[in-house]
N, C-alpha and C positions, 0 to 999 in steps of 0.2 A: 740725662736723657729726658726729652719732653714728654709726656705720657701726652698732650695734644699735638698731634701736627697739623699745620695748616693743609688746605687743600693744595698739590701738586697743579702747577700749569698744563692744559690738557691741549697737545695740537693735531692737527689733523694731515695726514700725508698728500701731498696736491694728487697722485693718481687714483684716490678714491674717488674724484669729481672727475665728471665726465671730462676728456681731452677738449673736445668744443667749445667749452667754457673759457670768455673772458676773462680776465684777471677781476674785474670788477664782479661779475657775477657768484666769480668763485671766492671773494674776499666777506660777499653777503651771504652764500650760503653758509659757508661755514660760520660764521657771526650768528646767524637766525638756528644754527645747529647745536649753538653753544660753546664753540668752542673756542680756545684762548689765540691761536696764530695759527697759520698756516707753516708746509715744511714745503718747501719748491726744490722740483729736482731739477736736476741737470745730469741727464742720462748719457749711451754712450751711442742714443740718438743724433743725425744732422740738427733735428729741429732744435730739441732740449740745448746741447751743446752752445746753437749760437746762439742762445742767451747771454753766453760769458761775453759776447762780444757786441752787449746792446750799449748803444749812445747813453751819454748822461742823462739826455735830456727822456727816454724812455724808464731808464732805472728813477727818475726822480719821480715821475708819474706813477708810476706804479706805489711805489711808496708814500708817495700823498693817499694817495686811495686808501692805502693801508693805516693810515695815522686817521684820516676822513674817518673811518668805520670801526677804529681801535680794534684792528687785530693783525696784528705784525706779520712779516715774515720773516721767523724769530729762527730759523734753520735750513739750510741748505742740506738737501742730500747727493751727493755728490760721485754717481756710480760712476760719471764718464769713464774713469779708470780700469773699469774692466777692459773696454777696447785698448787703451794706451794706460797698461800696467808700470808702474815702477820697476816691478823684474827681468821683465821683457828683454831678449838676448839683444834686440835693436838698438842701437842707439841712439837710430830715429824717433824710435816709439818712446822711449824712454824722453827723451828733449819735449815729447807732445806731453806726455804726464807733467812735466814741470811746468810747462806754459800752462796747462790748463788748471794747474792751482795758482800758481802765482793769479791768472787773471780769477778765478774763483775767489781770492783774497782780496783781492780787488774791488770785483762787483759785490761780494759779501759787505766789505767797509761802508761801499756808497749807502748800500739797501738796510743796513741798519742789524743785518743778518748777527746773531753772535756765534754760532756755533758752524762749522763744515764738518757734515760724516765725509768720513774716505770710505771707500770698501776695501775690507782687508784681507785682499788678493795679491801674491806677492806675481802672479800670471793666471789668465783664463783659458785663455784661447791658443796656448802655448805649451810644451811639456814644462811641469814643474822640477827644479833641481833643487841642489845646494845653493847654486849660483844665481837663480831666481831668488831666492832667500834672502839669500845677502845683499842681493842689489834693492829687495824690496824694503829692509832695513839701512839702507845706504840713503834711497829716497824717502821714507819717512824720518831719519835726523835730516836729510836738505830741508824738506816740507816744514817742519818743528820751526826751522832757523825762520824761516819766511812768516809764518806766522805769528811768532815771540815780534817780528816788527811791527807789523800791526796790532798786537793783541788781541788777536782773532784764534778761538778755542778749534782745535780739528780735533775729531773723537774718530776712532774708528769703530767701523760696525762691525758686531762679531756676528758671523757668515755663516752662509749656506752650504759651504765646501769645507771640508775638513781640513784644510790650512790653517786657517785663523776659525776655529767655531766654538772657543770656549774663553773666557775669562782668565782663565787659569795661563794658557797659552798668549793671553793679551799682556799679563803682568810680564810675560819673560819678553816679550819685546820692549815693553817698557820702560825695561831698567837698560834696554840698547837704546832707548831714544833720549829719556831722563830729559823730559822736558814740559813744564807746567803748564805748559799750551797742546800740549801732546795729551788725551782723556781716552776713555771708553764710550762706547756707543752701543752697549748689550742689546739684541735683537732678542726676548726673550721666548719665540717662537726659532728661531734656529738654537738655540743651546739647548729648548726642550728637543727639538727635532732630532738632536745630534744623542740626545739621551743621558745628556750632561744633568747635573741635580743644578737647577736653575736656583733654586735660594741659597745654597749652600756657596755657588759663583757669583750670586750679588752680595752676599757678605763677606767674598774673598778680595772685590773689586772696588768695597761701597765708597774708598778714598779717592779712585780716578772716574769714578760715573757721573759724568756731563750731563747725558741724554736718555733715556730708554724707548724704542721701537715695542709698543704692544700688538702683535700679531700672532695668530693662531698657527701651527701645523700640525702634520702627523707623523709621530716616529718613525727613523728608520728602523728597517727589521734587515734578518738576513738574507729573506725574499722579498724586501718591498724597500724601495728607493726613497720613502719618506714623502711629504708634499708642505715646502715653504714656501707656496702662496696661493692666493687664490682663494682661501678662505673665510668667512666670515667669521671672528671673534666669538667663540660659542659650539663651532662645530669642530674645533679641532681638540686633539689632548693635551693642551696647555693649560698647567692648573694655574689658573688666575686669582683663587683663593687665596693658595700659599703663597703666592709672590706677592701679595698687596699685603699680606702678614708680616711678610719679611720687611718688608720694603717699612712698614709701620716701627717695626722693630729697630731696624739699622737707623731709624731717624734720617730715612732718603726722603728729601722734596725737588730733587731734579722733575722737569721738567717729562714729558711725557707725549709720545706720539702715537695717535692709531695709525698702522699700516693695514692697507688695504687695498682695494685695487676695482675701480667702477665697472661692475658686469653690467652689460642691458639696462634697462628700465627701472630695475627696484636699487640702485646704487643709493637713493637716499634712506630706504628703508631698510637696508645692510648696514649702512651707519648706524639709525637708529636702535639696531639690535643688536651692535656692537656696543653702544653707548650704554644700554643698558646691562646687557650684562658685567659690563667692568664696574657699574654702579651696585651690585649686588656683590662686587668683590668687595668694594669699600664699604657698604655696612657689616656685610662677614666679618671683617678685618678693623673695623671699627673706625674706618677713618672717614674724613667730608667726601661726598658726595661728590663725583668729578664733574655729572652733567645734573 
């Protein structure tokens, strides 16, 4: 075990910067903010969406700019799938989940991407069953195979819904998918949310963690519905302490995302106060300095 570890890569979620922002704008602020790469979504947005379907010659532009200003866009978040679930009774909707990773693998290879979250919804907008279950486990072993081609890492993000909201629950899908391209993607604002012991699940998980989401919420109660998102990193009940402790301990240097989300005008001074306070995690915790 290293009693030093280096500083973790710090990236920033693209919905923290304003929508209106250029790619170019947004590849400088975040640069002038400190941070290591950018994370680009592809929501289950029209807009986000036809990303997956940009010409070469747009995905290669984009990516100069990005090599131009050294700060990648080193992760795809990839919600589309809440609208076109893998569980999904359809088997239309189900066919649209498939096209839209295979082309996410796609466009990930060209832009230099290494990582794709899934969300891990086996259905949203649908009743959940057995049979959404298994079909969502059906499509994450197809998903696996597709990516084991390219060598492109997909993690899933453990969630806002009580399907998939804890690690513990990620490892048993795991050994259904059993695939080295197949990781975790811990939100550690939903496992706190959910009232899960958050270090006690990154030390159950520390062998498949790709990625980690730092975002803040509020526990559920048995009168209050909990709140994952919206928050500025600081205001919510996520000990940030003990996770950068743990995280010190298990010898994690995975890479590392703020999620956020640009309200109004003070969007860059939300960062700032998010950046700081994860920085007072890491002297607590004794480790480098993230910003």
């Amino acid at each position: 075990m290293y009693k030093t570890l280096t500083r973790s890569r710090i990236g920033l979620y693209e919905k923290a910067l304003p929508n209106d922002m250029g790619w170019e704008q947004k590849i400088v602020v975040a640069k002038e903010l400190g941070f290591d790469f950018l994370e680009i979504s592809v929501d289950e947005s029209d807009e986000r969406r036809s990303r997956l379907d940009w010409d070469d010659k747009t995905i290669y532009q984009v990516r100069r700019l990005a090599e131009q200003y050294q700060l990648p866009l080193h992760s795809m978040c990839l919600s589309a799938h809440r609208k076109f679930p893998f569980g999904s009774a359809d088997p239309e909707i189900r066919e649209q989940a498939k096209m839209h990773l295979d082309k996410a693998i796609t466009f990930a290879y060209k832009m230099g991407i290494r990582t794709i979250q899934l969300a891990g919804y086996d259905v949203y907008y649908e009743p959940a069953d057995i049979n959404t279950h298994r079909r969502f486990i059906e499509g994450m072993q197809w998903s696996a195979k597709q990516a084991e081609r390219a060598s492109m890492m997909l993690a899933v993000e453990i969630m806002d819904t009580q399907y998939l909201n804890s690690l513990s629950k990620f490892e048993v899908l795991h050994r259904e998918v059993n695939s080295p391209f197949f990781s975790a993607y811990p939100d550690v604002g939903n496992i706190s949310g959910w009232n899960n012991d958050v270090c006690t699940e990154l030390r159950l998980s520390a062998p498949h963690i790709t990625q980690i989401h730092l975002k803040d919420t509020f526990k559920v109660k048995d009168d209050y519905k909990g709140q994952f998102r919206d928050l500025i990193i600081g205001q919510g009940s996520v000990d940030f302490d003990a996770i950068f402790k743990t995280l010190k301990d298990i010898n994690c240097t995975v890479p590392l995302v703020i999620e956020m989300w640009a309200q109004g005008d003070n969007w860059r001074q939300n960062i700032i106060t998010a950046q700081n306070r994860l920085n007072q995690s890491c002297m607590m915790a004794d480790l480098p300095l993230l910003f």
